[in-house]
N, CA and C of each residue as an Amber inpcrd file, in Angstrom:
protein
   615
   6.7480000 -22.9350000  -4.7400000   7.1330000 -21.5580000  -4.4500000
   7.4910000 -21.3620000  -2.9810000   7.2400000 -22.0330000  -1.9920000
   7.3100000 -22.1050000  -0.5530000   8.3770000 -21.7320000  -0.1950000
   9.5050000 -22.5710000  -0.4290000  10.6610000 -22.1240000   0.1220000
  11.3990000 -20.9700000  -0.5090000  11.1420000 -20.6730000  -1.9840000
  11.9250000 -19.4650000  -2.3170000  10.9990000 -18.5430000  -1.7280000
   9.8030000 -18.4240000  -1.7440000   8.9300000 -17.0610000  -0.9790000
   9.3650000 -16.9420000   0.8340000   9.5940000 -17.8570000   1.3620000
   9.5710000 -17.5640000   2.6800000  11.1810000 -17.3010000   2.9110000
  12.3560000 -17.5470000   2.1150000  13.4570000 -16.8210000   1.7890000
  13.4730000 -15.2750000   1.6560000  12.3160000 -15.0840000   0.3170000
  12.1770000 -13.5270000  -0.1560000  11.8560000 -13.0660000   0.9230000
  10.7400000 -13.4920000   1.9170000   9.9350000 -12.6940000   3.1440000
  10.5280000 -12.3570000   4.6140000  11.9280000 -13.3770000   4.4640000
  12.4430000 -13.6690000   5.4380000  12.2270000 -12.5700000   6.2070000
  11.4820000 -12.7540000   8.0340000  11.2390000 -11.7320000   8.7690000
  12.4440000 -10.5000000   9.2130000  13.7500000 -10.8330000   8.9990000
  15.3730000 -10.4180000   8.9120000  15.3280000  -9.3100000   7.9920000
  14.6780000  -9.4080000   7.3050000  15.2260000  -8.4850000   6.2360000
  13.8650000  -7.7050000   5.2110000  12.6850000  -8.1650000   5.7750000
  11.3210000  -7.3190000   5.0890000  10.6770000  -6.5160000   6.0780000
   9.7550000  -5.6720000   4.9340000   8.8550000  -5.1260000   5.7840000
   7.2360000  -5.0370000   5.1690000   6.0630000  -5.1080000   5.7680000
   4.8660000  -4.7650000   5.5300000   5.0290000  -3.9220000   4.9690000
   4.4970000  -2.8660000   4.0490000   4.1300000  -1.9350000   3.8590000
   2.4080000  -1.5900000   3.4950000   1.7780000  -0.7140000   3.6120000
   0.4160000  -0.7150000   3.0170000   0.7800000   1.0760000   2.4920000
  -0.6040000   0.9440000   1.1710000  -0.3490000   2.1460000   0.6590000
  -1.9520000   2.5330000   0.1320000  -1.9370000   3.7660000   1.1710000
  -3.0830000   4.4770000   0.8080000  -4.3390000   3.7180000   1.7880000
  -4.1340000   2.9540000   2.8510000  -5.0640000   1.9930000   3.6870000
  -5.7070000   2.9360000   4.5790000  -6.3920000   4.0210000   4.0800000
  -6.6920000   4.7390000   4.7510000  -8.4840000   5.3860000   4.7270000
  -9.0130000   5.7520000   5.9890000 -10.2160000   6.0160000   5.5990000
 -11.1500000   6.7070000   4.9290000 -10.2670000   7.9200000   4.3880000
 -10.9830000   8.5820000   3.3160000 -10.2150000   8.3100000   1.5630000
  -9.8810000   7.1090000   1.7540000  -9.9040000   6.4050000   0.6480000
 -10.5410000   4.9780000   0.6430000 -10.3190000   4.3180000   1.3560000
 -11.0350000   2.7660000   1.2390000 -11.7420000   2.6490000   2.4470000
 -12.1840000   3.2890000   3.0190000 -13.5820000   3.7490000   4.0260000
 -14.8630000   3.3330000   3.5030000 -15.8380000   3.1010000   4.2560000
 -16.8020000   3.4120000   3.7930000 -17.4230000   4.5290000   3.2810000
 -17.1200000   5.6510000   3.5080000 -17.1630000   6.9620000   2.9420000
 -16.3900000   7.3840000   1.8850000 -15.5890000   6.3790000   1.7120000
 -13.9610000   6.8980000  -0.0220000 -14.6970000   7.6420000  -0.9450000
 -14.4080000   8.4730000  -1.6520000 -14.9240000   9.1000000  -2.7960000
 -15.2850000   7.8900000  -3.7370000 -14.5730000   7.1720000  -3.7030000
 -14.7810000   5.9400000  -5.3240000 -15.4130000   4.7730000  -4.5610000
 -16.0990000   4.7890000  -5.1640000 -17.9100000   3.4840000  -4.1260000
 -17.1520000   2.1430000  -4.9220000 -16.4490000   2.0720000  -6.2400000
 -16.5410000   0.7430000  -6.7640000 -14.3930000   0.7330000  -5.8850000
 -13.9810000   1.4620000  -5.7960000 -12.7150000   1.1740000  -5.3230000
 -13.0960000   0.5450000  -3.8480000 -13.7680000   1.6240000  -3.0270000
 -14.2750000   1.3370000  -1.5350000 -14.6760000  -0.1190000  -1.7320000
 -15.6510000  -0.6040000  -2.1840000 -16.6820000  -2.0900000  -2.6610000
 -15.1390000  -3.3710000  -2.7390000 -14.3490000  -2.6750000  -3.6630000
 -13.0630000  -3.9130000  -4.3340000 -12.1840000  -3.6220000  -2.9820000
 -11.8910000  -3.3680000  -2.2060000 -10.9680000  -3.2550000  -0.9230000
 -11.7560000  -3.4190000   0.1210000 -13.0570000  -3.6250000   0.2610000
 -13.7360000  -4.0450000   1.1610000 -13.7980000  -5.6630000   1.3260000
 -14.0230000  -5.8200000   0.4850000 -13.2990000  -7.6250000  -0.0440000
 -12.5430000  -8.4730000   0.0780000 -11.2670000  -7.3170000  -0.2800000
 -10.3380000  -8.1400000  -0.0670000  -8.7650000  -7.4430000   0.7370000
  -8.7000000  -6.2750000   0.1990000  -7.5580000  -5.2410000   0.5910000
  -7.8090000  -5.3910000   2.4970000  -8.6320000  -4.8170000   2.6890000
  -8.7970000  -4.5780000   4.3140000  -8.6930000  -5.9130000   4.6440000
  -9.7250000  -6.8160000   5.0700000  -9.5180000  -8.1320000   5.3880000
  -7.9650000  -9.1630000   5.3770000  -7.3550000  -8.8870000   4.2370000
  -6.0990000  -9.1490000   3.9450000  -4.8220000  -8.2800000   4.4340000
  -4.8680000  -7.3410000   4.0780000  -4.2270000  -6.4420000   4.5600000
  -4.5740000  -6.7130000   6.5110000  -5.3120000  -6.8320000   6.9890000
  -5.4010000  -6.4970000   8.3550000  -4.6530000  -7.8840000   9.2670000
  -5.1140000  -9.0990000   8.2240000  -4.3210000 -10.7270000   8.6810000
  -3.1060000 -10.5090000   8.4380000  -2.5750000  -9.8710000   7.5950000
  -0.6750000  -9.3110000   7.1920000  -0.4800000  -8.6490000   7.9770000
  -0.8720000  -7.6640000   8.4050000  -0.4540000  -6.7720000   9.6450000
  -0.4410000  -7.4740000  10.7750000  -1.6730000  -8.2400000  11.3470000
  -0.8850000  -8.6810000  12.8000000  -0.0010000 -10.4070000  13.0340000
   0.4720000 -11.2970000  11.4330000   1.4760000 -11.9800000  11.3260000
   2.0550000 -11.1280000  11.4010000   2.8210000  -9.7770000  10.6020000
   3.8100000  -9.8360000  10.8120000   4.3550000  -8.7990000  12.0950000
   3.5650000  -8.0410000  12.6580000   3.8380000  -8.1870000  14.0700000
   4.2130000  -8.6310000  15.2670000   3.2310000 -10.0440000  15.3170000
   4.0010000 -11.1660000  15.5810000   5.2330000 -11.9640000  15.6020000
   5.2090000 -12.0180000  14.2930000   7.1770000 -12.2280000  13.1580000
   8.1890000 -11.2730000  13.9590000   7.5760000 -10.5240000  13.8690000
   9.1330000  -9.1230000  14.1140000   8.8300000  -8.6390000  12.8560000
   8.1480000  -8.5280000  11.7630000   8.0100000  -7.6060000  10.8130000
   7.7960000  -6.3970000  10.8120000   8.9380000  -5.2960000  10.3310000
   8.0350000  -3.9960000  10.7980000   7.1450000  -3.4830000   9.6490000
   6.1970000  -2.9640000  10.5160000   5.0410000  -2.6040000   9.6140000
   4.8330000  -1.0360000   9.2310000   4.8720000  -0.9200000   7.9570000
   5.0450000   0.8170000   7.8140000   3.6710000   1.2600000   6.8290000
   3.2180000   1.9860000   7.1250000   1.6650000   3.0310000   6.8900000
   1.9510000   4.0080000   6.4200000   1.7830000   4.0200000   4.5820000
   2.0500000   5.2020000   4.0620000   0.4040000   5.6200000   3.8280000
   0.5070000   7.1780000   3.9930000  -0.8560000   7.8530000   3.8830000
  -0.8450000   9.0710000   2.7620000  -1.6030000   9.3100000   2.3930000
  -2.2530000  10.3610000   1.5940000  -2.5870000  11.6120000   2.1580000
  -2.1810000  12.6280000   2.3150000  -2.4270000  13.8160000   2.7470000
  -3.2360000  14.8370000   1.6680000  -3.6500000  16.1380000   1.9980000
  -3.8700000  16.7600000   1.1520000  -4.6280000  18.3310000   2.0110000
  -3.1370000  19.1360000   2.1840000  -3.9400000  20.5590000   2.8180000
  -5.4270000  21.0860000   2.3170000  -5.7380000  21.9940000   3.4530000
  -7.2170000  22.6570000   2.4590000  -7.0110000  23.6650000   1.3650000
  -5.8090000  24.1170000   1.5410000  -5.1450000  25.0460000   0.0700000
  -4.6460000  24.4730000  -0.4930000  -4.1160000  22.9700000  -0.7600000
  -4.1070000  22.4370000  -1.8780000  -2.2790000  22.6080000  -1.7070000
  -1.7540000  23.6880000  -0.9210000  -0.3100000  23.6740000  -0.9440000
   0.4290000  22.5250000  -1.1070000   1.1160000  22.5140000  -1.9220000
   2.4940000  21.5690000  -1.6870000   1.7410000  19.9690000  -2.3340000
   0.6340000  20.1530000  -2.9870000  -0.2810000  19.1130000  -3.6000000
   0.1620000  18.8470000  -5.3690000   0.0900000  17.8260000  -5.7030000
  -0.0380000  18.0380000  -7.4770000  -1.1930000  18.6940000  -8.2710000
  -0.9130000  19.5460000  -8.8880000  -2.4870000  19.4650000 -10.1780000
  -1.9290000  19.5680000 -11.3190000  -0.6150000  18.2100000 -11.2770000
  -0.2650000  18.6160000 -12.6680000  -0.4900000  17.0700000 -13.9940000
  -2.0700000  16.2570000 -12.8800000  -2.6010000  15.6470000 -14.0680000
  -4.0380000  14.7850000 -13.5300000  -4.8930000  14.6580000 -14.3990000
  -5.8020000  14.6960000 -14.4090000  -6.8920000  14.2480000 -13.3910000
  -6.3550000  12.9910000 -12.9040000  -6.3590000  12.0940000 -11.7210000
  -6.7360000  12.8250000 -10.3430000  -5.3390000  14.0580000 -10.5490000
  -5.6650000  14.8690000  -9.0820000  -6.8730000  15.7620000  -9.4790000
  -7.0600000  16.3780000 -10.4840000  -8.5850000  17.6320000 -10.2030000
  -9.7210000  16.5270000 -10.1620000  -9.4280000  15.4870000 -10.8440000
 -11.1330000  14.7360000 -10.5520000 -11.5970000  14.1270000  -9.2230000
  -9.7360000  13.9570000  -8.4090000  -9.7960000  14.0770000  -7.0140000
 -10.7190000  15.3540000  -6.2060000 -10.2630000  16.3700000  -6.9350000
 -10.9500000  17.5000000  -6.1670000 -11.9370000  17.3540000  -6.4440000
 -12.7750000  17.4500000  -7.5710000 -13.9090000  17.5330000  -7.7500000
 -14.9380000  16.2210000  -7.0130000 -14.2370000  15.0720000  -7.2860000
 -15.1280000  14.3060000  -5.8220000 -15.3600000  14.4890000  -4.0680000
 -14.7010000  15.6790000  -4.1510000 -14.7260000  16.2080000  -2.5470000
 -13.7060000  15.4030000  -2.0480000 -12.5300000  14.9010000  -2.1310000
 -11.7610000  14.3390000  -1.1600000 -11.3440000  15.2600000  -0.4680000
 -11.0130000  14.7980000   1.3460000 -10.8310000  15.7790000   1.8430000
  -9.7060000  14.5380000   2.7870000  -8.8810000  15.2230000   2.3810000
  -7.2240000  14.4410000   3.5480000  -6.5360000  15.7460000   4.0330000
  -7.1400000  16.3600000   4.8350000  -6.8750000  17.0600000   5.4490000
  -5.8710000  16.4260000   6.4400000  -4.0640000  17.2250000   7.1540000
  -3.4800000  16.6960000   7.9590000  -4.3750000  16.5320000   9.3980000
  -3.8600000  15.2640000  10.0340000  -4.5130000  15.0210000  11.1450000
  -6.1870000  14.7620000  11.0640000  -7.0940000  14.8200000   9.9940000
  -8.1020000  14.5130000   9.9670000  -8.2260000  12.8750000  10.0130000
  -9.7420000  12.5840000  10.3820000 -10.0380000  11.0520000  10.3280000
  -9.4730000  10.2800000   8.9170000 -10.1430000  11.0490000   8.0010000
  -9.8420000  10.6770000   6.5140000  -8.2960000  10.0820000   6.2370000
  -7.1710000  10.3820000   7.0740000  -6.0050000  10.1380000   6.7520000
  -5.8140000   8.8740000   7.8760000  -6.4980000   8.6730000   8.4500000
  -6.2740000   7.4670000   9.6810000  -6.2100000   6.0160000   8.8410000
  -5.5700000   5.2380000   9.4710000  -5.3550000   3.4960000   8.8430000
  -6.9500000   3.1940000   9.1990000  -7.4700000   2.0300000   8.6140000
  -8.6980000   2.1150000   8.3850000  -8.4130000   1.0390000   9.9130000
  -9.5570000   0.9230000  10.8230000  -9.5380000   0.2500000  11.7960000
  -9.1640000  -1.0480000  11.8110000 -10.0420000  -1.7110000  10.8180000
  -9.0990000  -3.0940000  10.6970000  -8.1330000  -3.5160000  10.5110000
  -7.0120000  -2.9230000   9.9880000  -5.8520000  -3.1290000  10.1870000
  -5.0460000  -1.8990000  11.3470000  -5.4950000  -1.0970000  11.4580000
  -5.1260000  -0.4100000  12.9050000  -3.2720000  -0.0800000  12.9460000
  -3.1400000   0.4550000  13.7310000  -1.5170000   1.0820000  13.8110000
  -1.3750000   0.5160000  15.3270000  -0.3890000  -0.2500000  15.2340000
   0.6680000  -0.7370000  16.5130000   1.5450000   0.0670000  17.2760000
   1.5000000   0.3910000  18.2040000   2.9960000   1.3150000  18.9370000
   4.0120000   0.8390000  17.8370000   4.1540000  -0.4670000  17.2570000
   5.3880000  -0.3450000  16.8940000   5.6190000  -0.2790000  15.4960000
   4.2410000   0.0620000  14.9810000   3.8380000   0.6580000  13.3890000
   4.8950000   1.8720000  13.0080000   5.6200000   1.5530000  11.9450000
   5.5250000   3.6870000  11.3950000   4.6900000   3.6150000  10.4040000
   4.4170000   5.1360000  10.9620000   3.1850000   6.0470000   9.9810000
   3.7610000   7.0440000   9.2780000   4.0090000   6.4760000   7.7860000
   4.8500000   8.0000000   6.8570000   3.3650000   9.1510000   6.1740000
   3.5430000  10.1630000   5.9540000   2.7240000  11.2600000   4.9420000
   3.1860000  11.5880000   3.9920000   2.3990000  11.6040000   3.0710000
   2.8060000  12.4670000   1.8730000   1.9240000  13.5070000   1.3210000
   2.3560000  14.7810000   1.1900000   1.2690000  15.6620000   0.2370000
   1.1540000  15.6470000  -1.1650000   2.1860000  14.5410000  -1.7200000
   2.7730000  14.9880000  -3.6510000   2.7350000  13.2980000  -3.5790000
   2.2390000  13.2440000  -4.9870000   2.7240000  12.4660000  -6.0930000
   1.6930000  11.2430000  -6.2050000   2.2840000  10.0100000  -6.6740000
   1.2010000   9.3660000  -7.3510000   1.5490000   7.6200000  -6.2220000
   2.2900000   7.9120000  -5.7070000   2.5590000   6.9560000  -4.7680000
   3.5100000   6.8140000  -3.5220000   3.4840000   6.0320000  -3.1480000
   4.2890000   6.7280000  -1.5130000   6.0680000   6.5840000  -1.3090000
   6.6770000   6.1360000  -2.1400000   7.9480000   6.1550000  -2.3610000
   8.8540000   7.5560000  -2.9350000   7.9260000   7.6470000  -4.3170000
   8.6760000   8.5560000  -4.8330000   8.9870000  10.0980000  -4.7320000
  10.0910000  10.4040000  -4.0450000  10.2840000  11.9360000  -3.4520000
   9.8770000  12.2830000  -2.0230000   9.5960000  10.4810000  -1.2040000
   9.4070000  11.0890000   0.1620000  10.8140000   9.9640000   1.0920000
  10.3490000   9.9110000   2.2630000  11.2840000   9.1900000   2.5490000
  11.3350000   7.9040000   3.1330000  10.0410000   7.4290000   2.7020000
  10.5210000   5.6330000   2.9700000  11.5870000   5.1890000   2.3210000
  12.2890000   5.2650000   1.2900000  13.1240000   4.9730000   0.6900000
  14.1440000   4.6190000   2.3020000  14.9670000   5.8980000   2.9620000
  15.7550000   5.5280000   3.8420000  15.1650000   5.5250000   5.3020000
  13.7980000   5.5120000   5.3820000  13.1800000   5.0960000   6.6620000
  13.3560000   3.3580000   6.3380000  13.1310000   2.2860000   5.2290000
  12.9390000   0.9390000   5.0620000  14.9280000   0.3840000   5.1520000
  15.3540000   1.5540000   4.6560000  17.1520000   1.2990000   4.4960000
  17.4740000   1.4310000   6.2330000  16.8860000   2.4620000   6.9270000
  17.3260000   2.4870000   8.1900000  16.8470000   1.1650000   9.1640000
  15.6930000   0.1170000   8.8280000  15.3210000  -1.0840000   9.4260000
  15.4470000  -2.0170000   8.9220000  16.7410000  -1.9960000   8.4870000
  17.6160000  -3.2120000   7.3250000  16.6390000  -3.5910000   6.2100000
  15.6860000  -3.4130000   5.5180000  14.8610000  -3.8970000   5.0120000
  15.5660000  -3.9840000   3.4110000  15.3290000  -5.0970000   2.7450000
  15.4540000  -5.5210000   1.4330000  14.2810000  -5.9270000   0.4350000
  13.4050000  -6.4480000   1.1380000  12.0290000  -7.1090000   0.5130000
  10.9250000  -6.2680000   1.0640000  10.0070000  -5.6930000   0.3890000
   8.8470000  -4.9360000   0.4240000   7.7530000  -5.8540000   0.2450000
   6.8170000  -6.3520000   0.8390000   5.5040000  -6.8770000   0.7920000
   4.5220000  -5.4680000   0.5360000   4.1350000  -5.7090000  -0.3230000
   3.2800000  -4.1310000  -0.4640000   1.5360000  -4.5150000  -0.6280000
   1.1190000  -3.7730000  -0.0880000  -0.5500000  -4.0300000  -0.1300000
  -1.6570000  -3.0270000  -0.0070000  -2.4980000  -2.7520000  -0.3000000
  -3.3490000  -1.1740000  -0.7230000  -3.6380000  -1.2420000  -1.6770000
  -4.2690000  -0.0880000  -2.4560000  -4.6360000   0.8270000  -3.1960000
  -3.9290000   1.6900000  -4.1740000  -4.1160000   1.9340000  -5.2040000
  -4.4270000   1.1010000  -6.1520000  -4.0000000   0.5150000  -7.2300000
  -4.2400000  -0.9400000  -8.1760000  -3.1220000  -1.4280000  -9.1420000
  -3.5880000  -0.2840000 -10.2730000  -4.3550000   0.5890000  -9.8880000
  -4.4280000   1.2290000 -11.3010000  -3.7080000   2.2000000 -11.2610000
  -2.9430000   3.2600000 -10.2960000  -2.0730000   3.7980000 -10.2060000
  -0.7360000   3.3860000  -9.0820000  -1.7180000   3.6570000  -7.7870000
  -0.3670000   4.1460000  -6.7780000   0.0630000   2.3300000  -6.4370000
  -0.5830000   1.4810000  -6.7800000   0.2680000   0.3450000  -6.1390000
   1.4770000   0.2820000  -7.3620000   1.0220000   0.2040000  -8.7880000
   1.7860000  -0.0570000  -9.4960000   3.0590000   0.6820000  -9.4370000
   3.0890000   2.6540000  -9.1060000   4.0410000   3.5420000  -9.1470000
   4.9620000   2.8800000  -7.9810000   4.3430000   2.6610000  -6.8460000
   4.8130000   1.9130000  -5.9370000   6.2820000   0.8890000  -5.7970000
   5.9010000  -0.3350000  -6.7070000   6.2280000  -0.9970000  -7.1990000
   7.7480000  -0.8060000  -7.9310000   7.0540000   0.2410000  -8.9740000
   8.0390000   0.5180000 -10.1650000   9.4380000   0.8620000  -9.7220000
   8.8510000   2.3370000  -8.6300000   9.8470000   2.8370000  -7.4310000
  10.8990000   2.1300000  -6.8550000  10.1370000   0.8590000  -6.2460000
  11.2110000   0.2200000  -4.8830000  11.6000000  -0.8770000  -6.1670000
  11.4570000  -1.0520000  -7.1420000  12.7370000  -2.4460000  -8.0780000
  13.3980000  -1.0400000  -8.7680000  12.7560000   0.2120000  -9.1130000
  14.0950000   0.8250000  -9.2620000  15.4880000   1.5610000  -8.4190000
  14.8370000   1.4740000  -7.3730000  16.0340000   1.5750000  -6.1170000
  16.2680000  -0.1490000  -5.3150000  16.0870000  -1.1680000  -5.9710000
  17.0090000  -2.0730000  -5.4520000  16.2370000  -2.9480000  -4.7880000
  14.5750000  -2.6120000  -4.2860000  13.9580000  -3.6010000  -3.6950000
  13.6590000  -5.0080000  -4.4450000  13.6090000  -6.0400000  -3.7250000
  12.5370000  -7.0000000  -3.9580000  11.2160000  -6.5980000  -3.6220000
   9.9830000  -7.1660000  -4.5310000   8.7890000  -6.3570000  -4.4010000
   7.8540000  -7.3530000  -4.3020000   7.1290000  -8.0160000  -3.0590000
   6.2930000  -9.1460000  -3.0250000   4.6970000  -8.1820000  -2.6560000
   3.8670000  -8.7210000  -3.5170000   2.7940000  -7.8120000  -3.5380000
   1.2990000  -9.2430000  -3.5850000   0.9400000  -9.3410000  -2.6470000
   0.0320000 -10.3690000  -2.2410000  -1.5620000  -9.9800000  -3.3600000
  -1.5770000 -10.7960000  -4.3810000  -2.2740000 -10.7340000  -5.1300000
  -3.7110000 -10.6270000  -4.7100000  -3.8860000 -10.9300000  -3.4360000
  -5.5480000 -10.4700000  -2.9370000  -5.5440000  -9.5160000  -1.4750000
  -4.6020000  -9.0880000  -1.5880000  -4.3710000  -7.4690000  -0.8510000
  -4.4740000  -6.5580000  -1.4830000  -4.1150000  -6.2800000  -2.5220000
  -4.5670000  -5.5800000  -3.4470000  -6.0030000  -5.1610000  -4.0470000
  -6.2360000  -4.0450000  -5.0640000  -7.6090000  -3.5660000  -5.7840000
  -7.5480000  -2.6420000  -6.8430000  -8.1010000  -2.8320000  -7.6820000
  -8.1480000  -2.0010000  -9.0760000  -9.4500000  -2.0690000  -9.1440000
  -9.9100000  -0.9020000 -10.4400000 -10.9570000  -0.6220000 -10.5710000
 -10.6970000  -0.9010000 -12.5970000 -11.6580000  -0.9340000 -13.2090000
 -12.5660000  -2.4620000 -12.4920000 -11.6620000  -3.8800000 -12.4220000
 -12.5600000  -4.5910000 -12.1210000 -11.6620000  -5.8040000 -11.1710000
 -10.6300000  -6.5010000 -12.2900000 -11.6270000  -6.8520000 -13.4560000
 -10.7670000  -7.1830000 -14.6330000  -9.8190000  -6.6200000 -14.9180000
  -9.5100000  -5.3690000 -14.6570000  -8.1160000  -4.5490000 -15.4970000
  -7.2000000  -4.6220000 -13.7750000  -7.9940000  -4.2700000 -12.9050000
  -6.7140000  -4.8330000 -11.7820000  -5.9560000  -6.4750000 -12.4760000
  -6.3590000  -7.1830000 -12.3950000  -6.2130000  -8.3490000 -12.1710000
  -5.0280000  -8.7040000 -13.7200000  -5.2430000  -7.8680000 -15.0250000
  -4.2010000  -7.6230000 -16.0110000  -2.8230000  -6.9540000 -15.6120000
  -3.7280000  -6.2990000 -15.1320000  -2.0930000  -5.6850000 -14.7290000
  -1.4380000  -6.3270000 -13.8490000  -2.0960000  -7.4000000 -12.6880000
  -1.2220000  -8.1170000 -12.2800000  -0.4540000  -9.0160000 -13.0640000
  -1.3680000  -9.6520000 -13.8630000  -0.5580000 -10.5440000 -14.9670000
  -0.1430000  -9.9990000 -15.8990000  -0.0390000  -8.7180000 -16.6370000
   0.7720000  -8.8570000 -17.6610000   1.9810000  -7.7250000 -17.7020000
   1.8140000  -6.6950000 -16.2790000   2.9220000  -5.7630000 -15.6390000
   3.6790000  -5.9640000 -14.7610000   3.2680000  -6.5150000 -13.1320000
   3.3490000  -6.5970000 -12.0320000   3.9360000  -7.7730000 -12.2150000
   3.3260000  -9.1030000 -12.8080000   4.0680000 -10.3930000 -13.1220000
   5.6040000 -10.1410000 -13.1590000   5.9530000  -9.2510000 -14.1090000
   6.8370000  -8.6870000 -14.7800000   8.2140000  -8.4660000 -13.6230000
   7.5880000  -7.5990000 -12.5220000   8.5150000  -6.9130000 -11.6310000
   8.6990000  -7.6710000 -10.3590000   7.4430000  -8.2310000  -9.6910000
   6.7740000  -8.5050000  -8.1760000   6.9440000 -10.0410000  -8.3690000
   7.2220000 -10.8090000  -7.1720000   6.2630000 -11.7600000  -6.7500000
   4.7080000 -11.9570000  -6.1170000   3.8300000 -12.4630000  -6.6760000
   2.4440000 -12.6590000  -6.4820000   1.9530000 -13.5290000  -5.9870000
   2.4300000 -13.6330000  -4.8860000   1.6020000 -14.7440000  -3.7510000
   0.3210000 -14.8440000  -3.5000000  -0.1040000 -15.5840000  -3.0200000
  -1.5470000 -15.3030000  -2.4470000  -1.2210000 -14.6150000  -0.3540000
  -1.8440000 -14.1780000  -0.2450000  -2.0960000 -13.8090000   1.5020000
  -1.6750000 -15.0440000   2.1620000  -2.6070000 -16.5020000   2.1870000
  -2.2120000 -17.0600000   3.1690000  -0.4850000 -17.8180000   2.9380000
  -0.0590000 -17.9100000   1.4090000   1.1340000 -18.4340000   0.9170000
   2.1750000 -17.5570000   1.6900000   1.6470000 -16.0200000   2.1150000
   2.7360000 -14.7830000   2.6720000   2.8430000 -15.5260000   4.4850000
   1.3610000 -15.7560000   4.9360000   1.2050000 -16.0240000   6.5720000
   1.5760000 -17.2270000   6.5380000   2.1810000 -18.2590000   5.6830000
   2.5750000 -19.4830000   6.2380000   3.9570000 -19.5410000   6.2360000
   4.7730000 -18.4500000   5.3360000   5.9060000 -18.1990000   5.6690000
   6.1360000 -17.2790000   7.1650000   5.0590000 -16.4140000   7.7940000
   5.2600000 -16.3370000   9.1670000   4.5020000 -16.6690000   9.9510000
   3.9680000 -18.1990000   9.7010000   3.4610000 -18.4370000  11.0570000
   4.6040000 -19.0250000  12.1430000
């Protein structure tokens, strides 16, 4: 797989992305203790060695976040996912800690940091789409939270507008671990390439 992956990754034409790497989701404080527990593992740790290869590389690295006013404005409640959100107290308030990149992987001067208040993942209806088109980007390395929704919507998004979609099989987290790990193999297989982390850093060391 070496040489076609470090083709797909080529530093020319990709970008990092992380989704949802943030502290009032995969914090030690996240509302979901077994999501927090499965990204403590492996998402952060991984995710944080991808971020400063591809810094290094010339990769640009882009930080999509989760927002969520205290009125709820401009938010979804149109399925189930989001009220059980509310009801666990999440609080992504703009500019609060809760919306910050979790320290270990940290934001670079030369990071972008996108927001979103809507939807189920960070592509659809905001504007990475032509923030990744404006930094020549073709190949998406994607990594975060979670294969049980927003990595997969993620995903679905950027191969239906034209991306290549390389999604590092232990950057990632689902709840529980077994049904993450199906959906890598019997959905994600489907769309993504599934590298491992260090198979991604030896194409930029």
């Amino acid at each position: 797989m070496a040489p076609e992956l470090a083709a797909l990754v080529d530093p020319a034409h990709t970008a990092l992305v992380t989704q949802e790497c943030q502290k009032g989701v995969i914090g030690p404080d996240g509302p979901l203790a077994e999501l927090v527990a499965a990204a403590a593992a492996t998402v952060v740790p991984n995710a944080a060695r991808l971020a400063a290869a591809a810094r290094v590389a010339g990769v640009p690295v882009v930080h999509c976040v989760a927002e969520r006013r205290a009125d709820g404005l401009g938010s979804n409640a149109n399925a189930r996912l989001f009220g059980a959100m509310r009801k666990a107290g999440v609080q992504l308030e703009p500019g609060s800690q809760a919306t910050e990149v979790v320290d270990e992987i940290g934001v670079a001067p030369t990071d972008v940091v996108r927001t979103r208040l809507h939807g189920l993942g960070p592509m659809g209806g905001t504007d990475l789409d032509p923030v990744l088109r404006n930094l020549g980007v073709r190949t998406i390395v994607g990594v975060g939270v979670s294969l049980n929704v927003g990595m997969l919507s993620f995903c679905l998004d950027a191969v239906n507008l034209g991306y290549t979609f390389v999604m590092p099989r232990d950057a990632v987290a689902g709840v529980p671990a077994a049904y993450g790990e199906a959906v890598l193999d019997n959905t994600l297989a489907l769309l993504a390439t599934l590298p491992t982390t260090d198979e991604v850093l030896a194409c930029w060391s």
